[in-house]
C-alpha angles and dihedrals in degrees: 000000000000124000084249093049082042091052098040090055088049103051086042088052082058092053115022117181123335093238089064100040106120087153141026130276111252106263101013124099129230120239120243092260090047110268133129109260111217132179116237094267098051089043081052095056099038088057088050097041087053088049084043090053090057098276120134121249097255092050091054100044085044096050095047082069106035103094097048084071098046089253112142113239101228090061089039086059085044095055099037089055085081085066109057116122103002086314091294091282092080099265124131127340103272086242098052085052096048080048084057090047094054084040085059096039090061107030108025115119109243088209126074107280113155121154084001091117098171090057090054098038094104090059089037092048095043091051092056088049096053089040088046094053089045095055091043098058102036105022099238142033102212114094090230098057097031087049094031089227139058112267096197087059117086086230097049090044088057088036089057085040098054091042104059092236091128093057101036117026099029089050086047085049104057092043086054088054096047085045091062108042092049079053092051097048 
């Protein structure tokens, strides 16, 4: 194990998931309406470490959030479970979509605004800029061409398997995520 890996397990070990925090971490603060308040990278790990302990991407990446808005995890991983694989029909990446949901959470308008799109350009804005930073980094948003299979076939589930994709690209996956949406506030 590396000392990153090593230090990554032990401040995970602190904090857990969200869905189980009843305390603090040791050495982290709480935020005024209650919430943890981690830095990017620990965001980042405690989304992983959720995917790692059997959570679909979009579960980890929404839960992550989920207590920033006041949303309880436990319903965030509930409603996130829709998402998974491209919510099983061959749309986004769970983990983009969650990315949508945490966009929405922060900048979505709480009056009646369809078709006003000057009163939702700063979401909208906001969106193209997190799909445009995805695809940039990864060349696609859909779980079948970022994976290469089909992760609700049996095949493509022992395909990914075999070929490591659910340890490597979909971890890399959920950082990148985090990482953009830190980036776009």
């Amino acid at each position: 194990m590396s000392s990153a890996q090593s230090g990554r397990r032990e401040f995970l070990a602190g904090v857990g998931s969200l869905a189980s925090l009843g305390r603090l971490a040791p050495g982290h603060d709480q935020g005024a309406r209650g919430s943890l308040a981690l830095t990017p990278e620990q965001r980042a790990e405690v989304a992983v470490m959720n995917f790692e302990n059997g959570f679909h991407c979009a579960q980890a990446v929404l839960e992550a959030y989920a207590d920033d808005h006041g949303l309880d995890p436990l319903l965030a991983r509930r409603m996130a479970a829709a998402l998974a694989g491209g919510s099983t029909v061959g749309g986004e990446c769970g983990a983009v979509a969650a990315g949508y949901l945490v966009l929405g959470m922060r900048h979505g308008l709480t009056r009646p605004t369809f078709g006003d799109v000057e009163q939702e350009k700063e979401l909208f804005d906001r969106l193209r800029r997190f799909v445009a930073g995805f695809r940039e980094r990864h060349g696609a948003l859909t779980c079948r061409e970022l994976l290469g299979v089909d992760v609700f076939a049996r095949e493509g589930r022992e395909e990914g398997h075999r070929r490591g994709l659910f340890r490597t690209r979909c971890p890399q996956q959920i950082r990148d995520v985090v990482d953009l949406l830190e980036t776009l506030g």
